[in-house]
C-alpha positions in Angstrom: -144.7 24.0 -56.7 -142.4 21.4 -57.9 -141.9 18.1 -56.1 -138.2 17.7 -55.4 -136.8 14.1 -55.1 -135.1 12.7 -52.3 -131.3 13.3 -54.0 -132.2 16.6 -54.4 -133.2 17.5 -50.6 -130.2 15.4 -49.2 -128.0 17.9 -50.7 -129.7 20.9 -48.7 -128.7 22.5 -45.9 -130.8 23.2 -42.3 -131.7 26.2 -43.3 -132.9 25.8 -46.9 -134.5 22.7 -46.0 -136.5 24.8 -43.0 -137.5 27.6 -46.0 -138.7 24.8 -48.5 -140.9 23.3 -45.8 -142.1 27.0 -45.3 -143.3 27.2 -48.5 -144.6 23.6 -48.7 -146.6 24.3 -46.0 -148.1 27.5 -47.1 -149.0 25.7 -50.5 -150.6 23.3 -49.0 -153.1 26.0 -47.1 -153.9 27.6 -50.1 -154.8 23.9 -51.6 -156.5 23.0 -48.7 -158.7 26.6 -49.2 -159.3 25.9 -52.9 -160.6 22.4 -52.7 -163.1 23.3 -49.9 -163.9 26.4 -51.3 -164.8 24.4 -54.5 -162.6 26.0 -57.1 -160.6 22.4 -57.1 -162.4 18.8 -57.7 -159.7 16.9 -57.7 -156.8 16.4 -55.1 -154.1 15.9 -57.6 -151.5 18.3 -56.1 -152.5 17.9 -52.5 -150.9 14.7 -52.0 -147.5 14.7 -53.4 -147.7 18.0 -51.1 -148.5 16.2 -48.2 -145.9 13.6 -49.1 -142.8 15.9 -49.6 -143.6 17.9 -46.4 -143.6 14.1 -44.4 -140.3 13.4 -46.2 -138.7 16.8 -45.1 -139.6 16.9 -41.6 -138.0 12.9 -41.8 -134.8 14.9 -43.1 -134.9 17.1 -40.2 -135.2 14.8 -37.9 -132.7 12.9 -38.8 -130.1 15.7 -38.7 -131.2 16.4 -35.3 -133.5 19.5 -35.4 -136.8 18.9 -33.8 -140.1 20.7 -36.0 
């Protein structure tokens, strides 16, 4: 999954912005399974995860839509 900047998500719409936050959050599961599963050391894509799902649900709340 590829981090998207902040210019990027301001140009998308409710409902894209609802489906990337979808998928943000179903990457981050199958992160969170691999590291304690032990198939992952290393947390290197779990927190720019983290950090992109925070910034999107900021985005929706600041258009109005509650998560």
């Amino acid at each position: 999954m590829a981090i998207i900047r902040k210019r990027d998500l301001k140009t998308l719409g409710l409902e894209e912005l609802k489906a990337k936050l979808r998928e943000i959050e179903i990457a981050l599961m199958e992160e969170t399974a691999a590291i304690k599963s032990g198939k992952r050391q290393k947390k290197i894509t779990y927190r720019p995860l983290r950090k992109l799902r925070a910034r999107i649900i900021t985005f929706l709340k600041q258009r109005g839509v509650i998560v």
